[in-house]
mmCIF file of the C-alpha atoms, coordinates in Angstrom:
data_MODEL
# 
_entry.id   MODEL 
# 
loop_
_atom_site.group_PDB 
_atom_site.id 
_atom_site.type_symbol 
_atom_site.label_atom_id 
_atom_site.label_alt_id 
_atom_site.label_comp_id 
_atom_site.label_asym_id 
_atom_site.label_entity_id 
_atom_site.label_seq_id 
_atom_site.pdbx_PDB_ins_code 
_atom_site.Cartn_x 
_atom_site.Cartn_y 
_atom_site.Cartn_z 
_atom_site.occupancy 
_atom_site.B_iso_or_equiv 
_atom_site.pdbx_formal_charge 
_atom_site.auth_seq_id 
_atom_site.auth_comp_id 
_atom_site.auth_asym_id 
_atom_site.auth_atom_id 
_atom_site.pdbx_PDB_model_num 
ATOM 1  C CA . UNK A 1 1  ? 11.593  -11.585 13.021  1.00 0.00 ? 1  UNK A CA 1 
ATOM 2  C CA . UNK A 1 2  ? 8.939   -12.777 15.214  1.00 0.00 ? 2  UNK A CA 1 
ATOM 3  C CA . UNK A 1 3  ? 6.152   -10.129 14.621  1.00 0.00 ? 3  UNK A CA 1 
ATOM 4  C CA . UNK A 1 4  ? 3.074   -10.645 11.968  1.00 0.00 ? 4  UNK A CA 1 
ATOM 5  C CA . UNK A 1 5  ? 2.930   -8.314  9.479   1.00 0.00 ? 5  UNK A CA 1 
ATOM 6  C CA . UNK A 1 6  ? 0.008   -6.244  11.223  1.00 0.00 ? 6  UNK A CA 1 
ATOM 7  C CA . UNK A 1 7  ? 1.802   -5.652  14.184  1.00 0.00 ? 7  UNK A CA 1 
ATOM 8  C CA . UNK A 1 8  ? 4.860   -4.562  12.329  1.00 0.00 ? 8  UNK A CA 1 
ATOM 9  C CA . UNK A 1 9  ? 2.606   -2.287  10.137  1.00 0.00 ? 9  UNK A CA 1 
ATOM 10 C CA . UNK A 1 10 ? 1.504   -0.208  13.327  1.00 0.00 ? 10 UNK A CA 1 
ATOM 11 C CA . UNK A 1 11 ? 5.328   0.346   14.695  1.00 0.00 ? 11 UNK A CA 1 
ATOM 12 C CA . UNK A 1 12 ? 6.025   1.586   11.453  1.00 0.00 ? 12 UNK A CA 1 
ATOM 13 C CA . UNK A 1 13 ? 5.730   5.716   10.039  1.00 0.00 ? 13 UNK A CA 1 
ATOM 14 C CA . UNK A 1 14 ? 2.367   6.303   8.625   1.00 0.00 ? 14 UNK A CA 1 
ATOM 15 C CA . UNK A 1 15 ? 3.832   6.136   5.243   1.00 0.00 ? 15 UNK A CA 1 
ATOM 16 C CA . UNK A 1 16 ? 4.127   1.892   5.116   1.00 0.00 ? 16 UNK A CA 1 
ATOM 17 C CA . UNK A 1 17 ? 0.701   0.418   4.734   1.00 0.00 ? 17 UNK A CA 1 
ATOM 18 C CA . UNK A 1 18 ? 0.231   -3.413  4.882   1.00 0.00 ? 18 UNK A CA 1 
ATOM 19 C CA . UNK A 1 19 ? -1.026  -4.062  1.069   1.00 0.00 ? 19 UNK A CA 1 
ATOM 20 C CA . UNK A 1 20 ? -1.670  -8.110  1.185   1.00 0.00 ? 20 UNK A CA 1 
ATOM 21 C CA . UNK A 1 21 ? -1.353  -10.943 3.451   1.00 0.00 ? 21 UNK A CA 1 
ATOM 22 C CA . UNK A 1 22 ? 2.764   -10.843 2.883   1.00 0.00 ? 22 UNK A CA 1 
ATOM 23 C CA . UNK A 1 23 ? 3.767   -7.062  1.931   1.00 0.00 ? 23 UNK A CA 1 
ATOM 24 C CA . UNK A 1 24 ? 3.905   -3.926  3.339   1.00 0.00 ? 24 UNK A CA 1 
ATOM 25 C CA . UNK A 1 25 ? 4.980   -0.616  0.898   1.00 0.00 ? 25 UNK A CA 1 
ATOM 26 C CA . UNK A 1 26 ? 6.204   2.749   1.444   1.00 0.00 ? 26 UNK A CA 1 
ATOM 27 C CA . UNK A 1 27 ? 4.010   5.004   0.332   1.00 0.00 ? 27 UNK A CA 1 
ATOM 28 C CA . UNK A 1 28 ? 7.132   7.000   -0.808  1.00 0.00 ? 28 UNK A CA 1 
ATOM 29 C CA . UNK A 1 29 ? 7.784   4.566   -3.593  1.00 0.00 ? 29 UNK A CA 1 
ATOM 30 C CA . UNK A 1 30 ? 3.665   3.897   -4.696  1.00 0.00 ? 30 UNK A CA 1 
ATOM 31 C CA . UNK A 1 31 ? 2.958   5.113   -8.370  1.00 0.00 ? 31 UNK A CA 1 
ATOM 32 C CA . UNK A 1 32 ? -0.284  4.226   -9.375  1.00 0.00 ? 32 UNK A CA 1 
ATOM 33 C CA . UNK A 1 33 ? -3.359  1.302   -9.217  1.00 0.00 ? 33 UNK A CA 1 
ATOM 34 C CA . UNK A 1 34 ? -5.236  -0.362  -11.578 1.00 0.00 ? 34 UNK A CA 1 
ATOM 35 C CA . UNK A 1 35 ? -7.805  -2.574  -11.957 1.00 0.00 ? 35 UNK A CA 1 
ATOM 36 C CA . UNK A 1 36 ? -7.050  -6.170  -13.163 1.00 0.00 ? 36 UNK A CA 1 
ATOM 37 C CA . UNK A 1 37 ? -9.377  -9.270  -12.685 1.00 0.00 ? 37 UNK A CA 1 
ATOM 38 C CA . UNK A 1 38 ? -11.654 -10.757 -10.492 1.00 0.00 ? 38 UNK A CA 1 
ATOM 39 C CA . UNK A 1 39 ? -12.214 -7.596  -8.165  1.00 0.00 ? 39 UNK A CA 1 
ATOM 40 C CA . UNK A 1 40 ? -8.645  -7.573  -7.335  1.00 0.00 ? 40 UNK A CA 1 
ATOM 41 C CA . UNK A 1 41 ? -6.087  -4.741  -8.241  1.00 0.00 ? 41 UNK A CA 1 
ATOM 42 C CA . UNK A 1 42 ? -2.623  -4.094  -8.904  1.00 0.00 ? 42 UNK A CA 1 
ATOM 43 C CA . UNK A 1 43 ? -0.571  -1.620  -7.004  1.00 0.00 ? 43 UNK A CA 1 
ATOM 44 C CA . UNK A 1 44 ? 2.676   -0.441  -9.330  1.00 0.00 ? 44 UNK A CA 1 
ATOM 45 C CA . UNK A 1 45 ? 5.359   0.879   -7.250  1.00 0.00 ? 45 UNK A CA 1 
ATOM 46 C CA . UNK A 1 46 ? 7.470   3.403   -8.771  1.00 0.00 ? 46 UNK A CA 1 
ATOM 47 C CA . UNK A 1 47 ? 10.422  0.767   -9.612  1.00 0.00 ? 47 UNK A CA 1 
ATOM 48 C CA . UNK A 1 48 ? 7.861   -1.343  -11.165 1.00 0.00 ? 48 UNK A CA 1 
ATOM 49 C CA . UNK A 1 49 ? 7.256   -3.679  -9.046  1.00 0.00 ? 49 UNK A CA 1 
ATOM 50 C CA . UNK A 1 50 ? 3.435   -4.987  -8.700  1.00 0.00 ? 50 UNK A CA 1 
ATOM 51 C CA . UNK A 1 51 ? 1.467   -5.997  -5.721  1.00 0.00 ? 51 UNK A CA 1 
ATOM 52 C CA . UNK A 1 52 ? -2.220  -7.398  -6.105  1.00 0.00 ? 52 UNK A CA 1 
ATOM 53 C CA . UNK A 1 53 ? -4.715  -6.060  -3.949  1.00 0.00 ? 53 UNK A CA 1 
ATOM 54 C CA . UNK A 1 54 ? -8.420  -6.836  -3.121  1.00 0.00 ? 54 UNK A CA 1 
ATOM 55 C CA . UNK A 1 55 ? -11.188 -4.536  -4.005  1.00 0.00 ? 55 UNK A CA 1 
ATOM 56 C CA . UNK A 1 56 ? -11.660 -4.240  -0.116  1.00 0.00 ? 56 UNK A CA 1 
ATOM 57 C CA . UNK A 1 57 ? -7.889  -2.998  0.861   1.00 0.00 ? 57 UNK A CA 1 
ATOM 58 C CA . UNK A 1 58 ? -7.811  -1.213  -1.607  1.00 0.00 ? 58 UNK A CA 1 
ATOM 59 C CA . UNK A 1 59 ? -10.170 1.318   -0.296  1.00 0.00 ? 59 UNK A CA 1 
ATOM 60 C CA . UNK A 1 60 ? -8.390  1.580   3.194   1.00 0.00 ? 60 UNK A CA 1 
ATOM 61 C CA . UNK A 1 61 ? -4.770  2.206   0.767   1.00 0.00 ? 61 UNK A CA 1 
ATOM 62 C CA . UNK A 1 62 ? -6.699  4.712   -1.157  1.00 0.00 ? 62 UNK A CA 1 
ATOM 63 C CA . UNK A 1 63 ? -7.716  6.463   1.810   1.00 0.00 ? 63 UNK A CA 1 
ATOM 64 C CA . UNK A 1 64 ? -4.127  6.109   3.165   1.00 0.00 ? 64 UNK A CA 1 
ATOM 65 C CA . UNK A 1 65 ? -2.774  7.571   -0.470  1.00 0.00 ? 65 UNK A CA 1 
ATOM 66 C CA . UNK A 1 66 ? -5.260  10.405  -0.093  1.00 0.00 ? 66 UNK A CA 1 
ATOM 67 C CA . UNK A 1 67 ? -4.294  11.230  3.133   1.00 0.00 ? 67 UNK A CA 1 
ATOM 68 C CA . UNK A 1 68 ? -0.353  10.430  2.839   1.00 0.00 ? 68 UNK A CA 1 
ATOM 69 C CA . UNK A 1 69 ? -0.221  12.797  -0.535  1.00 0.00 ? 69 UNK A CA 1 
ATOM 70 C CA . UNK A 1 70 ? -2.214  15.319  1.702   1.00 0.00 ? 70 UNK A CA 1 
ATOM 71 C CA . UNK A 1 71 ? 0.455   15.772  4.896   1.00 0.00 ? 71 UNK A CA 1 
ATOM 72 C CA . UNK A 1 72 ? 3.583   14.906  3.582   1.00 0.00 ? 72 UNK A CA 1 
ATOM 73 C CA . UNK A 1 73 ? 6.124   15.994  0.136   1.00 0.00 ? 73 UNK A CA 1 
ATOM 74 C CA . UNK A 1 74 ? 6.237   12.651  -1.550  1.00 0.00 ? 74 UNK A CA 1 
ATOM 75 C CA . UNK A 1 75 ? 8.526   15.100  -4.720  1.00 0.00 ? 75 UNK A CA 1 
# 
């Protein structure tokens, strides 16, 4: 593929939201976030895989979560 991850991100569905430097998630498949060292965070996806996250992205995915679990049946 020879897109960066950003520009892949905005052809996507709202629900896929660039998480690090090398991932993008589905929203679909996000379970929870926790806090885990040195202002960074872990995102737990709901096969258990984990993504760390900054302090900073995370408040753009959290705002992305809010509004993702607001407009659209994640069951």
């Amino acid at each position: 593929m020879n897109k960066n991850l950003s520009t892949l991100e905005k052809e996507l569905d709202k629900n896929f939201i660039k998480v690090n430097r090398s991932t993008i998630i589905n929203l679909v498949f996000f379970r929870e976030y926790s806090f885990w060292e040195n202002e960074k965070y872990i995102l737990r996806m709901k096969d258990g895989e984990e993504f760390s996250v900054t302090r900073e992205r995370l408040k753009s995915i959290k705002a992305r979560i809010v509004f993702y679990n607001d407009n659209f049946d994640i069951g």
